[in-house]
mmCIF entry with sequence, helices, sheets and N, C-alpha, C, O atoms, coordinates in Angstrom:
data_MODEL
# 
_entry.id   MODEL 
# 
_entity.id                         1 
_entity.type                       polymer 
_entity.pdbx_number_of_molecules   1 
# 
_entity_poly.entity_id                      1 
_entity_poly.type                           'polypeptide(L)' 
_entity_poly.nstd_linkage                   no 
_entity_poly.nstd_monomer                   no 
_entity_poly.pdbx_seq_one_letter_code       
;(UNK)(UNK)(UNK)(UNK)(UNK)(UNK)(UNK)(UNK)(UNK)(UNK)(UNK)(UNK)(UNK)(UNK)(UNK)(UNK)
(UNK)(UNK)(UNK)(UNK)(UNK)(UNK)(UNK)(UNK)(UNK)(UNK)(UNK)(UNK)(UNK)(UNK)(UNK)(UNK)
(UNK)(UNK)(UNK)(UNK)(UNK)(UNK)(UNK)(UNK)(UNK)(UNK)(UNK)(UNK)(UNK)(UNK)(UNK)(UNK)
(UNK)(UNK)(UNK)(UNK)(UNK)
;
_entity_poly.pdbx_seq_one_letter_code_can   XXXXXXXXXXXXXXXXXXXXXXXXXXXXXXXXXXXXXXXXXXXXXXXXXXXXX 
_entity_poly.pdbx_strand_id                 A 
# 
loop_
_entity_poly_seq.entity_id 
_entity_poly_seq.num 
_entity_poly_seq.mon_id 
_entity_poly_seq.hetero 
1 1  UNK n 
1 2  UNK n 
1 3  UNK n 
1 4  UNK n 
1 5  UNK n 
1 6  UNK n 
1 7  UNK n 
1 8  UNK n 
1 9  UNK n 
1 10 UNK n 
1 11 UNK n 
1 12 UNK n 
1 13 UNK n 
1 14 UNK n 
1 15 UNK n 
1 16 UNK n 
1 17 UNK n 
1 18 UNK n 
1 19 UNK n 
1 20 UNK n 
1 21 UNK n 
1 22 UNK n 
1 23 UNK n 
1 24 UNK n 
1 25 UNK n 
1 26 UNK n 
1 27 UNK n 
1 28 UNK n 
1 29 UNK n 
1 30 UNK n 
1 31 UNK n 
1 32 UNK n 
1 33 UNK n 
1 34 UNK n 
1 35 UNK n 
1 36 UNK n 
1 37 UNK n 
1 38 UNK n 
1 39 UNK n 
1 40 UNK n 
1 41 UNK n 
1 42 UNK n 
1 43 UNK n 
1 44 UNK n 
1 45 UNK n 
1 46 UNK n 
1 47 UNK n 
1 48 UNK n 
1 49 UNK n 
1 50 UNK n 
1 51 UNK n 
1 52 UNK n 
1 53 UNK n 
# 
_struct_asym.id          A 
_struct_asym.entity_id   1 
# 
_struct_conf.conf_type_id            HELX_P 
_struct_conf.id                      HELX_P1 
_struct_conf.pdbx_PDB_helix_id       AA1 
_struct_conf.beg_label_comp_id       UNK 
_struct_conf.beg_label_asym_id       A 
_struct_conf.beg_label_seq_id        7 
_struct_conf.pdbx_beg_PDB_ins_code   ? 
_struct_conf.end_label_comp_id       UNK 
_struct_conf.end_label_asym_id       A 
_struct_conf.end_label_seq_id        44 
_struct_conf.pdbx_end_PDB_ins_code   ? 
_struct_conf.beg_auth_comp_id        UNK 
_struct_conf.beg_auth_asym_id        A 
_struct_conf.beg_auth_seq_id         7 
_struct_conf.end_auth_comp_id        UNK 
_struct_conf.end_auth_asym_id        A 
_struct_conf.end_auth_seq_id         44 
_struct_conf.pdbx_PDB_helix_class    1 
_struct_conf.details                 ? 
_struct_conf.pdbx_PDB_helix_length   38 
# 
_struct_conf_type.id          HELX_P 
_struct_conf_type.criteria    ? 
_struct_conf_type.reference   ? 
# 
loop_
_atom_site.group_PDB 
_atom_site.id 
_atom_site.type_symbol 
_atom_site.label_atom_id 
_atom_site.label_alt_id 
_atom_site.label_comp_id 
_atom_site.label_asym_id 
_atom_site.label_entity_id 
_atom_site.label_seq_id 
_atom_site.pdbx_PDB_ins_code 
_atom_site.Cartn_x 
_atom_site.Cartn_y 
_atom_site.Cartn_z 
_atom_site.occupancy 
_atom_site.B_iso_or_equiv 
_atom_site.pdbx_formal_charge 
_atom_site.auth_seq_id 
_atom_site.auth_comp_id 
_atom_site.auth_asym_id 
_atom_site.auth_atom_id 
_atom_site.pdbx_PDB_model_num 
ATOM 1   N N  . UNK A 1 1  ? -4.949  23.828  -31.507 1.00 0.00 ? 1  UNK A N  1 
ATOM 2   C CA . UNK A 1 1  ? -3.754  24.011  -30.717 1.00 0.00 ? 1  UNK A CA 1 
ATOM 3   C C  . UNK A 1 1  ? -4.137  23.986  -29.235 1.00 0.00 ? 1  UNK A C  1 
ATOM 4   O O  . UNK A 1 1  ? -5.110  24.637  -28.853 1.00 0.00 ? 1  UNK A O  1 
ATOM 5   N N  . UNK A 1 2  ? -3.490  23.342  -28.491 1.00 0.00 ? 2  UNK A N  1 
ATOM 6   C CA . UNK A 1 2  ? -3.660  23.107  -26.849 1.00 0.00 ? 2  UNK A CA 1 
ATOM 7   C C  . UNK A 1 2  ? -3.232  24.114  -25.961 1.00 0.00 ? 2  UNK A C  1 
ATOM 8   O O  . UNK A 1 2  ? -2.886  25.037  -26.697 1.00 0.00 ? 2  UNK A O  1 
ATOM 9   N N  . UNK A 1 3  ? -3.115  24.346  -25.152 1.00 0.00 ? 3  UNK A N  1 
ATOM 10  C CA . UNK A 1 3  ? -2.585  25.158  -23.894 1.00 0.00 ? 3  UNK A CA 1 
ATOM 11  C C  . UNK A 1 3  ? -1.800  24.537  -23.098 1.00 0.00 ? 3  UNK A C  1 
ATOM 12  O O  . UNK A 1 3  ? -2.309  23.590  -22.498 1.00 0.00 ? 3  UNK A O  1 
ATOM 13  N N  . UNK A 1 4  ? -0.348  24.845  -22.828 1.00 0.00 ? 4  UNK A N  1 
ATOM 14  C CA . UNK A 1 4  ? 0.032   24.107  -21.749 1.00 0.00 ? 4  UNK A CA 1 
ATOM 15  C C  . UNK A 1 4  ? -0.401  24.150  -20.505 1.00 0.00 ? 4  UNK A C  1 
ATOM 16  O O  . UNK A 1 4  ? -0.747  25.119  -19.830 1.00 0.00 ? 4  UNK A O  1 
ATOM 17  N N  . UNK A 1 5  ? -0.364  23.221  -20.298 1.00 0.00 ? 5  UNK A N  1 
ATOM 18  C CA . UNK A 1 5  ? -1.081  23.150  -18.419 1.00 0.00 ? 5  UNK A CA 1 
ATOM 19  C C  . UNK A 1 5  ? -0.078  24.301  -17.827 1.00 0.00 ? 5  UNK A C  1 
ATOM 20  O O  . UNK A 1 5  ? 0.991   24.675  -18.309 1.00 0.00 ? 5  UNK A O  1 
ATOM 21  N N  . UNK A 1 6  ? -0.823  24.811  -16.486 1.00 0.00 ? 6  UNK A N  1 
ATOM 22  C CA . UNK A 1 6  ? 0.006   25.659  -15.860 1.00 0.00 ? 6  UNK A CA 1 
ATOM 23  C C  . UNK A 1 6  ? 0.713   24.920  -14.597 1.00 0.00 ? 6  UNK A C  1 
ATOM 24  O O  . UNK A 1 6  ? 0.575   23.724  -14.337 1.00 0.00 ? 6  UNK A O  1 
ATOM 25  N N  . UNK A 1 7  ? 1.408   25.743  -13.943 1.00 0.00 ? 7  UNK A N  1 
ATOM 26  C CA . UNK A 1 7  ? 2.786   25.512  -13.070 1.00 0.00 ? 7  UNK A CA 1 
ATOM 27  C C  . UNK A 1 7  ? 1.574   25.090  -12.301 1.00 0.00 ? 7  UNK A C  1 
ATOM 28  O O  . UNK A 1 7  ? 1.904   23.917  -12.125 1.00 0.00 ? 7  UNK A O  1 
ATOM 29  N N  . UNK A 1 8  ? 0.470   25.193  -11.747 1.00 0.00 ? 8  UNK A N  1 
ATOM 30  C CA . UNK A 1 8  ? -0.211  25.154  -10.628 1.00 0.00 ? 8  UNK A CA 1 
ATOM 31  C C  . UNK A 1 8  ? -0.652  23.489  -10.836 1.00 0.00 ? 8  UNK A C  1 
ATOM 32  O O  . UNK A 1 8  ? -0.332  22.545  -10.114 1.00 0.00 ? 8  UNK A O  1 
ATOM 33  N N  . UNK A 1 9  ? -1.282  23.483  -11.764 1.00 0.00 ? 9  UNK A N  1 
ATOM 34  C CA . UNK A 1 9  ? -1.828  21.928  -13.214 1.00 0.00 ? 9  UNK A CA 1 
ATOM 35  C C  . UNK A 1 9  ? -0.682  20.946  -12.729 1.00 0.00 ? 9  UNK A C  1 
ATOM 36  O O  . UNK A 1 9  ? -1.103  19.886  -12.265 1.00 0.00 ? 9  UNK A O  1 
ATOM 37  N N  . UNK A 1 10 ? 0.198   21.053  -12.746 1.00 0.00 ? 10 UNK A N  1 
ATOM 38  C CA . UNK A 1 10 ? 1.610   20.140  -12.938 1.00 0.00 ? 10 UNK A CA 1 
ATOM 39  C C  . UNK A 1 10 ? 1.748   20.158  -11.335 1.00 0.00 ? 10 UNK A C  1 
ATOM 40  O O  . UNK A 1 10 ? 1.067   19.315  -10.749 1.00 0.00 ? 10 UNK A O  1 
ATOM 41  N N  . UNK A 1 11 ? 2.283   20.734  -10.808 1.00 0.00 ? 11 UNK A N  1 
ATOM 42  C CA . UNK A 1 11 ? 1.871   20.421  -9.050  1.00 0.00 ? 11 UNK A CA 1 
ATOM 43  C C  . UNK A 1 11 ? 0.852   19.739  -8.762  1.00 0.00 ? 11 UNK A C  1 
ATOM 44  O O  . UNK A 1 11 ? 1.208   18.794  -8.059  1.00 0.00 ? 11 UNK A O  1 
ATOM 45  N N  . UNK A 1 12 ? -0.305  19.736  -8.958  1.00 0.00 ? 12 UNK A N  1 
ATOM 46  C CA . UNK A 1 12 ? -1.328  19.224  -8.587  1.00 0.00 ? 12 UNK A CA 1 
ATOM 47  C C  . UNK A 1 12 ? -1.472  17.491  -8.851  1.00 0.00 ? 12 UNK A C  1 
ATOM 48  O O  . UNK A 1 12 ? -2.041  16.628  -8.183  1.00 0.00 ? 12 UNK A O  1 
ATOM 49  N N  . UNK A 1 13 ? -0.716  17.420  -10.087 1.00 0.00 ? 13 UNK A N  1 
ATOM 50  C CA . UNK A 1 13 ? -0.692  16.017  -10.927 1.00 0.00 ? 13 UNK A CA 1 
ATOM 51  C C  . UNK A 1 13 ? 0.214   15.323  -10.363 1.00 0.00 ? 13 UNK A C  1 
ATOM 52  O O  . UNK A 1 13 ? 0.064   14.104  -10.283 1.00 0.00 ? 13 UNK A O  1 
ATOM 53  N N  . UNK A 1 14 ? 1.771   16.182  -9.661  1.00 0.00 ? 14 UNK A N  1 
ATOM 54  C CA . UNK A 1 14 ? 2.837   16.033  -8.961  1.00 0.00 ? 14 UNK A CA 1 
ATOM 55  C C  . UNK A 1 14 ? 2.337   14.945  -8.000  1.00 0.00 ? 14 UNK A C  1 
ATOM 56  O O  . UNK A 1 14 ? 2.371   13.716  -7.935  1.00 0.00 ? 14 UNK A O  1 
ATOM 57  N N  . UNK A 1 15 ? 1.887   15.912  -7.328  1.00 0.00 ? 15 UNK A N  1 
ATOM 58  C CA . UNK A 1 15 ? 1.586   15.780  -6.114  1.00 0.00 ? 15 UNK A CA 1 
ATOM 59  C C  . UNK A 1 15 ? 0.691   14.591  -5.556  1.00 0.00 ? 15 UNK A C  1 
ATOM 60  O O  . UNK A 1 15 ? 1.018   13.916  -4.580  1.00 0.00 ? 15 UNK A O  1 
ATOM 61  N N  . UNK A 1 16 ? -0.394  14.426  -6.237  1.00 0.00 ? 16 UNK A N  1 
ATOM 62  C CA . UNK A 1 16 ? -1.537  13.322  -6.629  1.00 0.00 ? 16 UNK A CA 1 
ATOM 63  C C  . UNK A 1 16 ? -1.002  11.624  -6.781  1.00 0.00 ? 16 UNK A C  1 
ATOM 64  O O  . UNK A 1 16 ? -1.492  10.547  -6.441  1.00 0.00 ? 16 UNK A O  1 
ATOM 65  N N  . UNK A 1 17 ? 0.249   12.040  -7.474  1.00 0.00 ? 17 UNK A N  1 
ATOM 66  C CA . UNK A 1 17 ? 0.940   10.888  -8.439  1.00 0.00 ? 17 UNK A CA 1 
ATOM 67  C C  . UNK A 1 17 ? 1.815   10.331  -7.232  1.00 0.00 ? 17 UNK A C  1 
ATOM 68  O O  . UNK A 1 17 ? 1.615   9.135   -7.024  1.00 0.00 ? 17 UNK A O  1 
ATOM 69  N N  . UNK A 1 18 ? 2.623   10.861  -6.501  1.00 0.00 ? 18 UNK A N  1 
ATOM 70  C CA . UNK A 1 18 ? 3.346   10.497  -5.005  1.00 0.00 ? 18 UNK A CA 1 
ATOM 71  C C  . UNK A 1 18 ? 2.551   9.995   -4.158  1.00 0.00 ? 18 UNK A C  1 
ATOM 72  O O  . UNK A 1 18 ? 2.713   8.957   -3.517  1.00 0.00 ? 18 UNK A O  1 
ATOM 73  N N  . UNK A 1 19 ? 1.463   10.890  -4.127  1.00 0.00 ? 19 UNK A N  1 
ATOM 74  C CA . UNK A 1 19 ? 0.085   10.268  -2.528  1.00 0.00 ? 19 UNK A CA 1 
ATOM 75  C C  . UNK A 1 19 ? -0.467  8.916   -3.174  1.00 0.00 ? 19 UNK A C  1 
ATOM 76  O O  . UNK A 1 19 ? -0.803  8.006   -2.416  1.00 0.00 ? 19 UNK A O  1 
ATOM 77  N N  . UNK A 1 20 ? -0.554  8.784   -4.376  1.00 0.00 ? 20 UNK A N  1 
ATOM 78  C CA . UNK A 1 20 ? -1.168  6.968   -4.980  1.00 0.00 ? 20 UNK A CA 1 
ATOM 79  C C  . UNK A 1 20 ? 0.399   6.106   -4.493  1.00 0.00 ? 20 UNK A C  1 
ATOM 80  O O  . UNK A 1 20 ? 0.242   5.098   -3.804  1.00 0.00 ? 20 UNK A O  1 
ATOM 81  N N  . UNK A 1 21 ? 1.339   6.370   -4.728  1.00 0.00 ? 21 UNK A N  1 
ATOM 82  C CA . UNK A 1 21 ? 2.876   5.887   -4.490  1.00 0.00 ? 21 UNK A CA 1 
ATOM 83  C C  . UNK A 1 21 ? 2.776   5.484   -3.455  1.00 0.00 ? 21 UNK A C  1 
ATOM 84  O O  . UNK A 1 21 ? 2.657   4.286   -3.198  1.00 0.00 ? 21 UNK A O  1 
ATOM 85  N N  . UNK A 1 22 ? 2.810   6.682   -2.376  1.00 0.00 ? 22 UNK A N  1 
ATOM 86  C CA . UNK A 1 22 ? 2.804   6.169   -1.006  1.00 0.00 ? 22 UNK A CA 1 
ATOM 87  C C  . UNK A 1 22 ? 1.773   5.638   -0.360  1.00 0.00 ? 22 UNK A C  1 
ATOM 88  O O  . UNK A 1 22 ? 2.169   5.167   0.707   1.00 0.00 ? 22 UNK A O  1 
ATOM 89  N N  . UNK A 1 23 ? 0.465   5.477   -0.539  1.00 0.00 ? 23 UNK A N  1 
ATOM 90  C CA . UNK A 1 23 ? -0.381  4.591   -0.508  1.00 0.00 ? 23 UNK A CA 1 
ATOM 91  C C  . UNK A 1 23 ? -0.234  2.945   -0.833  1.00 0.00 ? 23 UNK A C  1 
ATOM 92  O O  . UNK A 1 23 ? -0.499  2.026   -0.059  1.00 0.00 ? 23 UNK A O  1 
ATOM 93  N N  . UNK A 1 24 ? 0.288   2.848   -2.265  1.00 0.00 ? 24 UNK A N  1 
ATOM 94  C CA . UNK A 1 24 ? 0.364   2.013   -2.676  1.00 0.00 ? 24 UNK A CA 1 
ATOM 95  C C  . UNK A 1 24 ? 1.974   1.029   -1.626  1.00 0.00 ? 24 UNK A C  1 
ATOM 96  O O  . UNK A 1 24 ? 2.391   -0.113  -1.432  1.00 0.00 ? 24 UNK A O  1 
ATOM 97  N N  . UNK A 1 25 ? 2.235   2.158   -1.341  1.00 0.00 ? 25 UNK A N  1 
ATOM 98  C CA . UNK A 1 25 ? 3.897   1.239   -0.606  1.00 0.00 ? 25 UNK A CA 1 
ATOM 99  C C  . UNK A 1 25 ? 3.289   1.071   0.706   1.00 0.00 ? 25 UNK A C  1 
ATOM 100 O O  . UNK A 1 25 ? 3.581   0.031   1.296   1.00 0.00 ? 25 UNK A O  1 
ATOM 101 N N  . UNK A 1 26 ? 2.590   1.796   1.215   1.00 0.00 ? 26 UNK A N  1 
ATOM 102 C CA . UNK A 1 26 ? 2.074   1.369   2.423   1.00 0.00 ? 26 UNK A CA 1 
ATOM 103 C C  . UNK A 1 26 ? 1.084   -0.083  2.732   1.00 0.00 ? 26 UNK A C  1 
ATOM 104 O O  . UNK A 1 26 ? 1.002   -0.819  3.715   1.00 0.00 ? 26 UNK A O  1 
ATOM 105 N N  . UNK A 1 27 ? 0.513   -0.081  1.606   1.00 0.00 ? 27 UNK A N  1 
ATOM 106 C CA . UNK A 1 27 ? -0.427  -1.276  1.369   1.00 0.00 ? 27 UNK A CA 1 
ATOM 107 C C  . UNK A 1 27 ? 0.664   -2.243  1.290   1.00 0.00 ? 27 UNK A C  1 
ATOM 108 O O  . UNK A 1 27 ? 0.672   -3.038  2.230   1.00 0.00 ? 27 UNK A O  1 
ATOM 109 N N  . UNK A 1 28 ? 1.506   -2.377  0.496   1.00 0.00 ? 28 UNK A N  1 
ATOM 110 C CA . UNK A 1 28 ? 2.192   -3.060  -0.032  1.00 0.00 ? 28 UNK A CA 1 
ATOM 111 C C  . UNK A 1 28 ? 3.380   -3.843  1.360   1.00 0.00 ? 28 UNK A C  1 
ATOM 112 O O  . UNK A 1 28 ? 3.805   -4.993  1.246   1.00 0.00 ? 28 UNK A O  1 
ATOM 113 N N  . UNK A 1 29 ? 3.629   -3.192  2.224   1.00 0.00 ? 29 UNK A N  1 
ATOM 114 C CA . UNK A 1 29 ? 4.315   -3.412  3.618   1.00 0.00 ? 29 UNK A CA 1 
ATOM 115 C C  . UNK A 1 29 ? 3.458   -3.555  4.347   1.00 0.00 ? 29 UNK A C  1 
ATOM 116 O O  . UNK A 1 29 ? 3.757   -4.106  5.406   1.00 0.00 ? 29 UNK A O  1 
ATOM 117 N N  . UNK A 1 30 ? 2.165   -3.181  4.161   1.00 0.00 ? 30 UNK A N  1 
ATOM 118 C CA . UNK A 1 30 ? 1.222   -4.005  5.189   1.00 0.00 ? 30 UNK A CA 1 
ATOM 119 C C  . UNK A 1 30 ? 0.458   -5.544  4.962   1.00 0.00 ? 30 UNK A C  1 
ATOM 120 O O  . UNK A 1 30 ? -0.173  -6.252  5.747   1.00 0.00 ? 30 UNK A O  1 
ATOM 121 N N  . UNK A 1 31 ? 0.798   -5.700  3.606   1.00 0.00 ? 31 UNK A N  1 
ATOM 122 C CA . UNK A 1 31 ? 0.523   -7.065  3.122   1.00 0.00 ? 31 UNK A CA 1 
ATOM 123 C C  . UNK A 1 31 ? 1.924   -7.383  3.698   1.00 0.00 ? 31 UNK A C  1 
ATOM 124 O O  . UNK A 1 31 ? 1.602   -7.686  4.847   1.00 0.00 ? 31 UNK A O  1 
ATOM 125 N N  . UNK A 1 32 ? 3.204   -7.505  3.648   1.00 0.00 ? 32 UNK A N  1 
ATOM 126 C CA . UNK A 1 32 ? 3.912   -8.156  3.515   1.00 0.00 ? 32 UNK A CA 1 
ATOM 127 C C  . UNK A 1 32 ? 4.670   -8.025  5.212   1.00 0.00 ? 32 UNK A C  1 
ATOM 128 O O  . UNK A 1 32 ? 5.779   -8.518  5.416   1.00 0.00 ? 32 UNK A O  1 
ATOM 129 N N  . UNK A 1 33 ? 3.742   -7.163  6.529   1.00 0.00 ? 33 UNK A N  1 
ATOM 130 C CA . UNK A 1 33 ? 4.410   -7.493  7.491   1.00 0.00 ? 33 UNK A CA 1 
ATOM 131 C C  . UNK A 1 33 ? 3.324   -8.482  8.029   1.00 0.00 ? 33 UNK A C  1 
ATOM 132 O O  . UNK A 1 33 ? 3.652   -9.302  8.886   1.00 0.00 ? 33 UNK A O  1 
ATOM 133 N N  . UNK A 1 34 ? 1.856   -8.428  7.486   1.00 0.00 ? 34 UNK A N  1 
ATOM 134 C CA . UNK A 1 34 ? 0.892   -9.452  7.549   1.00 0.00 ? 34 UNK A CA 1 
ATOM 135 C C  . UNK A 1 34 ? 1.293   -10.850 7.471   1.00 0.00 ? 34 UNK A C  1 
ATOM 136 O O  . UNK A 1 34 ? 1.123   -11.660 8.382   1.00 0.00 ? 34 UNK A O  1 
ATOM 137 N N  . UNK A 1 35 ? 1.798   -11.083 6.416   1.00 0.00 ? 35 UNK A N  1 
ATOM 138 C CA . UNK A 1 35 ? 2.268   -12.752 5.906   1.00 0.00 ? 35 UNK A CA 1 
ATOM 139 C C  . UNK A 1 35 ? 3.250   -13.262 6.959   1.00 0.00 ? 35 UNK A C  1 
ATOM 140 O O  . UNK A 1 35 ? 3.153   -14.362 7.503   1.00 0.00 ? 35 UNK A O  1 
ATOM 141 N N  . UNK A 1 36 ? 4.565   -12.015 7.282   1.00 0.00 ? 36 UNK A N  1 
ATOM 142 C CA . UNK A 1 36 ? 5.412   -12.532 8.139   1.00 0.00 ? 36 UNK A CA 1 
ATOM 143 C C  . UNK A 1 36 ? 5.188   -12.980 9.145   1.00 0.00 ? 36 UNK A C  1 
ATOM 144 O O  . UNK A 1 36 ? 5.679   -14.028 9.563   1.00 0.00 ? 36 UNK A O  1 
ATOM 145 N N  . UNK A 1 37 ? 4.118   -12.018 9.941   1.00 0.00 ? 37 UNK A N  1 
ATOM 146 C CA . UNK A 1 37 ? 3.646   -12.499 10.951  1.00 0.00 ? 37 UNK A CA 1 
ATOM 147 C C  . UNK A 1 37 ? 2.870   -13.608 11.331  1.00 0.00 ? 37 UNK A C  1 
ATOM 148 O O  . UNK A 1 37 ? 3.067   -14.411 12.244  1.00 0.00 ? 37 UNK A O  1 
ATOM 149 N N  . UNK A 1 38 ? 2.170   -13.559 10.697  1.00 0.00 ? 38 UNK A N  1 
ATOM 150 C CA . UNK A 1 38 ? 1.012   -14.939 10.531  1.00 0.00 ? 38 UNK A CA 1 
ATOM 151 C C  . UNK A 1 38 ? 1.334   -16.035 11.172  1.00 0.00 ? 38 UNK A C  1 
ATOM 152 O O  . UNK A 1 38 ? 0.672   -16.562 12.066  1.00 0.00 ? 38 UNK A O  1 
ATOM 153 N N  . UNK A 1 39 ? 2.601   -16.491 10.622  1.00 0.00 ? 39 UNK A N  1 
ATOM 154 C CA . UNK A 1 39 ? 3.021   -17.806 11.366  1.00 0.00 ? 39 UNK A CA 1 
ATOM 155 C C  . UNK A 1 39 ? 3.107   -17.691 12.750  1.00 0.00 ? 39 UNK A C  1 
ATOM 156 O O  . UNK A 1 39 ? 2.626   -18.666 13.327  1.00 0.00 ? 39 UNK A O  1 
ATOM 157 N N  . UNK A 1 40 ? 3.561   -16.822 13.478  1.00 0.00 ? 40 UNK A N  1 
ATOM 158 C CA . UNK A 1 40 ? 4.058   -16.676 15.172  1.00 0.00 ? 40 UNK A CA 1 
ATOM 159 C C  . UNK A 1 40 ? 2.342   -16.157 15.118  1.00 0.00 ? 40 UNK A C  1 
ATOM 160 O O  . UNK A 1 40 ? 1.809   -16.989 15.852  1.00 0.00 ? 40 UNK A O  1 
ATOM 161 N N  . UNK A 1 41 ? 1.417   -15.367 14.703  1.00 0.00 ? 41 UNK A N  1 
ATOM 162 C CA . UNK A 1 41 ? 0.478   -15.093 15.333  1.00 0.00 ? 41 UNK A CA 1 
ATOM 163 C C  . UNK A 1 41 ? -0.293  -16.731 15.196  1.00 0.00 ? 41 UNK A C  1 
ATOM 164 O O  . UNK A 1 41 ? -0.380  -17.195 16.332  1.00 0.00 ? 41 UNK A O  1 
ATOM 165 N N  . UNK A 1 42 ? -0.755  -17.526 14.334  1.00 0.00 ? 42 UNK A N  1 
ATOM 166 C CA . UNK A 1 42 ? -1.339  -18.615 14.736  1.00 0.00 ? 42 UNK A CA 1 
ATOM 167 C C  . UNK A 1 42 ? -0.876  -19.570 15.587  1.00 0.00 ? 42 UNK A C  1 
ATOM 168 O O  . UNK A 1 42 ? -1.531  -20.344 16.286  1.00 0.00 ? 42 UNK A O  1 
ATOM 169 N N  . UNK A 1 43 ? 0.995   -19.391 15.411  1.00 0.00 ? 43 UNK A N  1 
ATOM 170 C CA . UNK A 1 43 ? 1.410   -20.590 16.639  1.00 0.00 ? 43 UNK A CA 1 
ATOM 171 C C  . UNK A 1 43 ? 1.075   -19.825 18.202  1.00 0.00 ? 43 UNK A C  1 
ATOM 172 O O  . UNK A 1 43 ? 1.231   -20.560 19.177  1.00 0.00 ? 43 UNK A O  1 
ATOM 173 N N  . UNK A 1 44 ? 0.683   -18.576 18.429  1.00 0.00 ? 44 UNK A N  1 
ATOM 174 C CA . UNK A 1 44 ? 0.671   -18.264 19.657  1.00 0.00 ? 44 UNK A CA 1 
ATOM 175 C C  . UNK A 1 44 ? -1.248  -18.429 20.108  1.00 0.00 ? 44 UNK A C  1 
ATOM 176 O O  . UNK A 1 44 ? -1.711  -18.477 21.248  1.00 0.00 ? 44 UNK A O  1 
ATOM 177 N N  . UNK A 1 45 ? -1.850  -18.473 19.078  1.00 0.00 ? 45 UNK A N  1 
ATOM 178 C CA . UNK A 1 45 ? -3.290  -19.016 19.269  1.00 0.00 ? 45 UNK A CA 1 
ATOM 179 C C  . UNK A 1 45 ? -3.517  -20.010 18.759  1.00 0.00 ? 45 UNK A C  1 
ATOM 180 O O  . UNK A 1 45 ? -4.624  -20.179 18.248  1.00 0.00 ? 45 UNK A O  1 
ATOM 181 N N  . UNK A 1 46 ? -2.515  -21.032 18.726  1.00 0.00 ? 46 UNK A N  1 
ATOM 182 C CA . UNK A 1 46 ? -3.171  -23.011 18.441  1.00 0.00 ? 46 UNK A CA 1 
ATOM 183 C C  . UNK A 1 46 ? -3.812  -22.857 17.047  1.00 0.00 ? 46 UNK A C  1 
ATOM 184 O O  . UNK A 1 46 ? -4.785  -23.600 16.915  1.00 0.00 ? 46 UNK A O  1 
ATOM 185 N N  . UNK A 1 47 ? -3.570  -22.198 16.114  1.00 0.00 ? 47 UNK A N  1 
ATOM 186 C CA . UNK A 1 47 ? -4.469  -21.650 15.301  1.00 0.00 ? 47 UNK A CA 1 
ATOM 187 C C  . UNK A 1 47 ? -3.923  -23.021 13.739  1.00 0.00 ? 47 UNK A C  1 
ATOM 188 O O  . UNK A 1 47 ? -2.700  -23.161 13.765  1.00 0.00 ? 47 UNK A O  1 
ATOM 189 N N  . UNK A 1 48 ? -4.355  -23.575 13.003  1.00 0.00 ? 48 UNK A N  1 
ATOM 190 C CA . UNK A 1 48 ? -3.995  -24.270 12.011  1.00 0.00 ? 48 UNK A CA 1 
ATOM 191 C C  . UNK A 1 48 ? -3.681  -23.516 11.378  1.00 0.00 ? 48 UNK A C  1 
ATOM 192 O O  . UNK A 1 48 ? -3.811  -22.321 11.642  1.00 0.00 ? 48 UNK A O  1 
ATOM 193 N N  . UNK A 1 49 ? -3.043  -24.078 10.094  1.00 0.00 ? 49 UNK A N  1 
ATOM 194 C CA . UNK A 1 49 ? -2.620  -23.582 8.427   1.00 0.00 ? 49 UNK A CA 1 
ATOM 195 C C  . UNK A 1 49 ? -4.238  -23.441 7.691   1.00 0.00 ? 49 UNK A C  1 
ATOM 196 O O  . UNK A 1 49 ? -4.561  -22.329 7.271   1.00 0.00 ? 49 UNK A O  1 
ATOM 197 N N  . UNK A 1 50 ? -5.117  -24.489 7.573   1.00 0.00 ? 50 UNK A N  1 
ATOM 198 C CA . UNK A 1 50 ? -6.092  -24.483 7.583   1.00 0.00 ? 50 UNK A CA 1 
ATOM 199 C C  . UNK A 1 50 ? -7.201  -23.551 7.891   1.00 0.00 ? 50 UNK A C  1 
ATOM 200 O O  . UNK A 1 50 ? -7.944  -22.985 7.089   1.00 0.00 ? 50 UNK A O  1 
ATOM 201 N N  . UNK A 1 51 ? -7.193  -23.494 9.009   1.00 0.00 ? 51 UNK A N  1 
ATOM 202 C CA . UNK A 1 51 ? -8.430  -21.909 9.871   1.00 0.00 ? 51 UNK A CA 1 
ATOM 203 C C  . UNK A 1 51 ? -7.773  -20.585 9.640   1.00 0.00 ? 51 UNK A C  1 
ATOM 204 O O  . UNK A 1 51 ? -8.144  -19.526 10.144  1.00 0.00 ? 51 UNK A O  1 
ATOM 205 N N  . UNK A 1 52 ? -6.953  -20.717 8.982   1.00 0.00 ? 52 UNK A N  1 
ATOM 206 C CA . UNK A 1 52 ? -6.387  -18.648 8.853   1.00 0.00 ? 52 UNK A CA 1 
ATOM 207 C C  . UNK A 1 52 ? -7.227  -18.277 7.716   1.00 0.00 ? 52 UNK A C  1 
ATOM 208 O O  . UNK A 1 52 ? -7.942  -17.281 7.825   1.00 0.00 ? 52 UNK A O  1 
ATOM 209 N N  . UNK A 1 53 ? -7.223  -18.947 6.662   1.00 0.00 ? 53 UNK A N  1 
ATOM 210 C CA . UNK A 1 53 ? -8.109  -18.355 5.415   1.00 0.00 ? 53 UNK A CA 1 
ATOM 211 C C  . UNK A 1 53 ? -9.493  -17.880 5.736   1.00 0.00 ? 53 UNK A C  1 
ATOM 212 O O  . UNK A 1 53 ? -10.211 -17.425 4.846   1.00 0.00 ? 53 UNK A O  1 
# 
């Protein structure tokens, strides 16, 4: 027979489980204000489609 985790256990897992979330959304808008930009940042340095990779 198991033990239920305590109130403290379950906060902790809470809590853990949101900070990967918001990590993960932050990554996730920083890839995607990256891409937007890209285009105006290489047309403002002569930069090809080619030389960004």
């Amino acid at each position: 027979m198991s033990v239920p985790p305590s109130q403290s256990t379950r906060r902790t897992v809470r809590i853990t489980i949101v900070l990967l979330f918001i990590a993960w959304l932050v990554d996730y808008a920083d890839r995607l204000v990256i891409n937007l930009a890209l285009p105006s940042i290489g047309a403002e340095f002569d930069v090809g489609r080619g030389s960004r990779a």
